[in-house]
C-alpha positions, -999 to +999 in steps of 0.1 A: +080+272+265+084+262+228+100+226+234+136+215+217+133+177+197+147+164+227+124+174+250+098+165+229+106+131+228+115+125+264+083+143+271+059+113+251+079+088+266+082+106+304+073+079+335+081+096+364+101+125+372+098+158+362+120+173+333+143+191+355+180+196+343+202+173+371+168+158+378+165+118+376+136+109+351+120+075+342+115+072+305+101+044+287+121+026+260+107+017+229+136-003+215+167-024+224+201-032+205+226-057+222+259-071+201+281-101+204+303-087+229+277-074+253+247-092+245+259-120+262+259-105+297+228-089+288+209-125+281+226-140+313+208-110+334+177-113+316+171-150+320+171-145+356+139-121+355+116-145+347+099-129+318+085-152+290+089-130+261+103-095+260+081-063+260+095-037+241+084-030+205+112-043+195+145-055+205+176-065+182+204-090+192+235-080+166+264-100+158+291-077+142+323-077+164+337-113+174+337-126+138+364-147+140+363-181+149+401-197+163+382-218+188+346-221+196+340-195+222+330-168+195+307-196+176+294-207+212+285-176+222+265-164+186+248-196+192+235-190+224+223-152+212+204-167+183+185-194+207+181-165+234+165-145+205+143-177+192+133-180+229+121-147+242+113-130+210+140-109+197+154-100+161+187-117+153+213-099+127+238-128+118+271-126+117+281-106+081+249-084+081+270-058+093+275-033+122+248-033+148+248+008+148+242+009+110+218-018+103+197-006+128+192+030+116+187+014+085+164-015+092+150-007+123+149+029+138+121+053+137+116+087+145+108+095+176+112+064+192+140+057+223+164+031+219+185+020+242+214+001+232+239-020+253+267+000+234+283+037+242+278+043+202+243+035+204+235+072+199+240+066+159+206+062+158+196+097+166+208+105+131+173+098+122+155+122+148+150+091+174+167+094+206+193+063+211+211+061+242+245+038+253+243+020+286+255-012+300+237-042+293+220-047+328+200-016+322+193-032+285+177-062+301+160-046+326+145-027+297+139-058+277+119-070+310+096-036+309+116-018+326+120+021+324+153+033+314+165+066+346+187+089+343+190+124+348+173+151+327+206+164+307+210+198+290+203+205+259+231+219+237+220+238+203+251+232+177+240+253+146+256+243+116+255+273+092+266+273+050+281+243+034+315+222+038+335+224+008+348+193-006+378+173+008+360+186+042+335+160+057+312+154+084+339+138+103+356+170+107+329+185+120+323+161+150+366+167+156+359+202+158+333+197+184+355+174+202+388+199+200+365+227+213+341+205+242+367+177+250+364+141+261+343+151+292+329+181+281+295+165+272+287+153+303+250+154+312+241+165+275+228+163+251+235+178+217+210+186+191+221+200+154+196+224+135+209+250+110+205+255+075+237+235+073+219+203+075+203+205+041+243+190+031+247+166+055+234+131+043+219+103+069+252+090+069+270+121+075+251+129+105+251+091+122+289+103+120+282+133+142+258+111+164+281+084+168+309+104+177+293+129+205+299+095+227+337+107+226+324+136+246+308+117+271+273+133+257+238+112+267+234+113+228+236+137+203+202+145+175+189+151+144+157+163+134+135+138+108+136+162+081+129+158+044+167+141+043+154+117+066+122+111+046+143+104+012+165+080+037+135+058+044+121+060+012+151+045-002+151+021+024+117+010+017+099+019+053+078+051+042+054+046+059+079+046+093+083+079+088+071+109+104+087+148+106+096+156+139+111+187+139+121+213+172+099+241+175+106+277+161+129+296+184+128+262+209+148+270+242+179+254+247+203+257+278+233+262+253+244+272+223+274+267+198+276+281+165+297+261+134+309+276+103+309+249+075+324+266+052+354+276+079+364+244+087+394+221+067+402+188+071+412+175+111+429+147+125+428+134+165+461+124+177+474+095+196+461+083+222+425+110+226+397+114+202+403+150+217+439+154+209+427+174+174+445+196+151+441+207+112+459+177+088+480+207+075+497+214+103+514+178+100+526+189+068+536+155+058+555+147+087+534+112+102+543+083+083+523+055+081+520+015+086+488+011+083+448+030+071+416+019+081+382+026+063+353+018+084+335+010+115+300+025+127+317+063+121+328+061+084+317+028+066+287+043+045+284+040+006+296+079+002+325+074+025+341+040+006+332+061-030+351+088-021+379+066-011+373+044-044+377+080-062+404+092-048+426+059-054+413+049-085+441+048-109+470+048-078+482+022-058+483+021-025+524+032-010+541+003-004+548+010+031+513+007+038+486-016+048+451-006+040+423-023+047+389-015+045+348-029+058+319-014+045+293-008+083+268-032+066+256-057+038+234-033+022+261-009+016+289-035+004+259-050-015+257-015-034+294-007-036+299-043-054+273-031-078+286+003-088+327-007-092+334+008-053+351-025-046+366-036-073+384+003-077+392-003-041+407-035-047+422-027-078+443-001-058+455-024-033+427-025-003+420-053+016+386-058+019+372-073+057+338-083+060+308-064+075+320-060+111+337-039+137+374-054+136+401-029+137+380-004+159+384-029+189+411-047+180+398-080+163+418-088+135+445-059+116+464-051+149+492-029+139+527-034+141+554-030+172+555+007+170+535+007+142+514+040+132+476+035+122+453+059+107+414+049+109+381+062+103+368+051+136+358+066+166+387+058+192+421+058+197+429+053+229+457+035+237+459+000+235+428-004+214+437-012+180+453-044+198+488-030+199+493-011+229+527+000+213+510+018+182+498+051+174+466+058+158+454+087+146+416+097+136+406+110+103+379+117+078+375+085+046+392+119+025+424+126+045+427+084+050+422+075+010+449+099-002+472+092+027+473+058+018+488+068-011+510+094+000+525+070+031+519+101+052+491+116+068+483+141+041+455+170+035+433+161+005+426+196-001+467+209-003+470+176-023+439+195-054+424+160-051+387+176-042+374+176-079+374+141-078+349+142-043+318+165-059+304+136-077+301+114-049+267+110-038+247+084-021+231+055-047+200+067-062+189+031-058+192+012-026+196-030-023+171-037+003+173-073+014+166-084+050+175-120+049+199-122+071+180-110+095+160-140+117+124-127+127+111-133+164+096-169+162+060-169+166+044-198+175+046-211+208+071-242+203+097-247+231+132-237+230+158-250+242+191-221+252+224-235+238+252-228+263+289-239+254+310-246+279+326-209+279+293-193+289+294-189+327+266-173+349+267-138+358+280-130+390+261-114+423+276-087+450+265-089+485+250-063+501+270-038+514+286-043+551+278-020+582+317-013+578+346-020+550+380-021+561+403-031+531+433-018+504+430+004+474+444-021+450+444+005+427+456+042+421+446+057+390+447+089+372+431+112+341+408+092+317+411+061+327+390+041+296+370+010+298+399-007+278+423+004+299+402-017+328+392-047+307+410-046+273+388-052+241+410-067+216+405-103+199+428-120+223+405-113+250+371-107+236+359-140+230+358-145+273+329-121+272+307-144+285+331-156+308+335-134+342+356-158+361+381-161+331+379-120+322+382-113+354+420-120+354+431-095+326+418-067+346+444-037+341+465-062+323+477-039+304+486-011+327+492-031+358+496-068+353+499-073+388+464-059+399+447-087+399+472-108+423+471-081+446+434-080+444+422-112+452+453-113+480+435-082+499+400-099+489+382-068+495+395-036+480+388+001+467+400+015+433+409+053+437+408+073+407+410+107+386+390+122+364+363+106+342+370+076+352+353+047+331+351+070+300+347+054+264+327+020+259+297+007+277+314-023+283+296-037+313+327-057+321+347-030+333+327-029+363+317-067+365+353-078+366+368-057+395+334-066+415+339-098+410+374-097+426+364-083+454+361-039+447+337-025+469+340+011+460+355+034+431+367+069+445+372+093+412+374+126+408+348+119+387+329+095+369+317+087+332+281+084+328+276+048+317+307+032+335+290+044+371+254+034+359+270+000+356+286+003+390+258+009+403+236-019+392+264-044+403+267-031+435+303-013+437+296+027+453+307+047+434+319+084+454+338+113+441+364+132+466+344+165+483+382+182+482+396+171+448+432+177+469+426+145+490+429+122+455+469+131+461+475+123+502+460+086+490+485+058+478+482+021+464+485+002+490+467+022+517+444+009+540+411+023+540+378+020+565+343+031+561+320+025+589+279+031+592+286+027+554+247+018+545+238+048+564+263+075+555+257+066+518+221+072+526+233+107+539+249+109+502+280+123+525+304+090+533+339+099+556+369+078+545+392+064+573+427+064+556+442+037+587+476+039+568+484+074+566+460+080+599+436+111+584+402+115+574+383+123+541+350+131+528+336+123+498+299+124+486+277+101+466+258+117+434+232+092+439+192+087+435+172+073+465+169+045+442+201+045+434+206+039+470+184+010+475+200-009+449+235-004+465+224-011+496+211-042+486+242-057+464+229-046+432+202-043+405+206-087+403+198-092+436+166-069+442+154-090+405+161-123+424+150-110+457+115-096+442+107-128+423+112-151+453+087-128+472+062-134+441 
């Protein structure tokens, strides 16, 4: 069989398992990536492994998202990464070095190589023909500790990209049409790879949009090959000698295809409150006005994407009515855009320029207003997220966000004859490389001592799971239920990351501010749920928090990929209804029993008691003999702690 890229790379990295589709498979992981917000968890689970130094080729701690420092939790919390890093022998990327997804295709990545990253937009780094995966940041540690990285073998989806996108038209709008047309679950168990004579106009930068993005779809990742583009990438980056081709095979199988016209498609935007809620910019016709435009994050902060901003608004000012602020994804690129007059024509029009950093995307720092209306480069718009949970925030390409922050409204840069200003933009012919704020691994063998502040709290343990549960579903959920709708990630509650006990207690805050009362009153409880349940960030949180007030089980429809690997590892079952129909006979409140629960989940077929409503349901559990184990057992923390004390 002439292989795909992606199965050539899982094949060179394969550890067990055989490369089935639906199949679990072992694969070793070559790098990590951890950030601010998640790292910490990460470092708390790693320390408790025992393992002097870690054992991947290399592993990155980033900090890019809690920038601001209005007490010392944030500055606590960076401190304690850069010891952790000092100690066990990791790379640290200070604070102002710029987004952990950028910087590290830039820096770091190779071709070839897996990463796994303790972040659902991890899969930027396939931009460069690596293969980057999201997950929560247990399975990050356990990778740090030599661990394999399992999941199952996904498809393998062929998007061709054919001709050329005409200007005014970017690479954002082609990751919104695959959203409109595969949806927010659509790429479950995927993976998509681009080939197509439309990649010769697609720059590194373009496609880490594409890559970055397929996490909207709930995709494993999303890849590039390491073409000649790549090879000029890392050339410019000064790392040549990184480099290799690694291209798919002619006529490579694939379990799927989709086709792309580039030369079809016009400028897109996604609507409040789903990445997936897409339609054409001209069909708004000027009809969305607007508070506030972002320009940045780790889906549209490159060089290109802040010139053809600068271009559009040089010589305009920015509409009064409107806010815009913008953050180039890393140091290198502000470094260059300082150079060449991006800034200064961006703040000559009225931007307001952030430093190298996340922000806005999660909602640290430039909330909008009460009912305010936000249109952003980045990659989510869920509700909630920008830090208002009042606001509406539309998605768009740099193009459609530089000239509607002229405008005041969402406008089409193309309808607007704006696009003759956009074919000059290029990528610098000359890169600023300078690594300096970067710390190396130490080397020598001098002690270290790991700097906790008083906000850093150990990470919680389950129990293993009872013969029988008899408890209250303390929660009833429905569609789509995000990661920020479970624990919100916005600056007023960020910095508690390293903080269960406090986080904890904003679970579902902002949808049902009386969950957690009613959760720690019942003590133990189940959380019944819709469909893709968990979807959006890895944030290992949204499964930490309910476990540690007491949920035993989530009972979905069904699941997103990441947010039931982290279940899993802390020890809360996750089982989907066998008859979807039974999701609606089940209310908050109910009281629900499982007996023989070890065994049944062995069984992967577990009968619900509901004691309330006096029926029966079944549901089943889409799990791994390993999988098992680890439930069975209270989680992936236990069995570490368990296995050392037996050594």
């Amino acid at each position: 069989m002439k292989q795909n890229l992606t199965r050539k790379i899982i094949a060179a990295h394969l550890v067990s398992g055989t490369m089935t589709v639906g199949e679990e498979i072992a694969v070793k992981v070559d790098q990590t990536l951890t950030h601010d917000v998640t790292g910490t968890q990460a470092y708390l689970a790693f320390e408790t492994m025992n393992v002097p130094r870690v054992k991947t080729e290399l592993s990155v701690s980033y900090v890019d998202h809690n920038l601001l420092y209005a007490d010392n939790k944030n500055a606590d919390d960076h401190v304690y990464l850069q010891s952790i890093a000092k100690k066990y022998g990791l790379y640290l990327s200070r604070a102002g070095n710029g987004i952990c997804h950028t910087v590290h295709f830039e820096r770091f990545g190779q071709p070839g190589k897996i990463l796994l990253g303790s972040d659902s937009h991890t899969p930027t780094g396939s931009a460069i023909g690596a293969l980057a995966i999201g997950a929560g940041g247990l399975d990050v540690a356990l990778a740090m500790a030599g661990e394999p990285l399992y999941l199952k073998m996904p498809k393998v989806v062929n998007v061709r990209l054919h001709g050329r996108l005409r200007p005014g038209v970017s690479a954002k709008d082609i990751i919104l049409e695959m959203l409109r047309r595969e949806t927010v679950k659509g790429g479950v168990g995927k993976i998509y790879e681009y080939t197509g004579d439309g990649l010769d106009c697609l720059s590194i930068y373009d496609r880490s949009t594409i890559t970055n993005m397929g996490a909207e779809m709930g995709a494993t990742t999303s890849v590039f090959p390491s073409d000649e583009v790549v090879h000029e990438f890392f050339i410019h980056q000064q790392r040549e000698e990184q480099w290799r081709p690694l291209l798919p095979d002619e006529e490579a199988d694939y379990d799927e295809v989709i086709d792309i016209d580039l030369a079809a498609l016009e400028p897109l935007v996604a609507q409040p409150d789903m990445p997936d809620n897409v339609c054409k910019v001209s069909e708004l016709a000027d009809t969305v006005k607007l508070d506030q435009v972002f320009i940045g994050s780790c889906t549209n902060a490159s060089y290109s994407d802040l010139a053809k901003a600068a271009a559009i608004l040089k010589g305009h000012t920015v509409h009064p009515d409107v806010s815009l602020v913008v953050a180039a994804g890393s140091r290198q690129i502000f470094a260059m855009a300082l150079r060449d007059g991006v800034i200064s024509t961006l703040v000559d029009a009225g931007a307001r320029i952030l430093e190298c950093g996340c922000g806005p995307c999660v909602g640290i720092g430039q909330a909008p207003r009460t009912n305010g209306v936000s249109l952003r480069t980045s990659n989510r718009n869920f509700k909630g997220r920008s830090g208002t949970l009042a606001a509406s925030i539309y998605l768009g390409s740099p193009e459609v966000a530089a000239i509607s922050a002229i405008k005041g409204y969402i406008t089409d840069p193309i309808q607007e004859g704006i696009t003759d200003v956009l074919s000059t933009v290029t990528e610098p012919s000359s890169y600023i490389v300078e690594d300096n704020m970067i710390i190396p691994p130490q080397t020598s063998a001098e002690p270290v001592e790991i700097i906790r502040g008083p906000n850093i709290k150990p990470m919680p343990i389950n129990e293993p799971l009872p013969q029988t549960i008899e408890a209250h579903v303390s929660a009833y959920r429905g569609d789509n239920i995000t990661t920020d709708d479970i624990i919100p990630a916005n600056a007023q509650f960020s910095a508690l990351r390293s903080n269960i006990p406090a986080i904890s207690q904003i679970t579902f805050s902002r949808i049902d501010p009386d969950f957690v009362k009613r959760a720690e009153a019942y003590g133990k409880s189940f959380i019944v749920g819709g469909e893709n349940y968990g979807q959006g960030s890895s944030r290992e949180h949204a499964a930490i928090a309910p476990m540690y007030l007491g949920v035993k089980a989530i009972i979905t429809k069904s699941l997103a990929r990441i947010h039931k690997n982290n279940l899993i590892n802390h020890g809360v079952v996750p089982l989907n209804f066998v008859d979807a129909a039974d999701y609606d006979r089940i209310a908050q409140d109910d009281e629900l029993r499982i007996e023989n629960f070890p065994s049944q989940l062995e069984s992967r077929k577990v009968t619900v008691i509901n004691v309330t409503k006096g029926f029966s349901f079944d549901t089943k559990a889409d799990l791994t003999d390993r999988e098992v184990n680890i439930l069975i057992n209270g989680g992936q923390l236990r069995l570490v702690q368990s296995k050392n004390q037996k050594q």
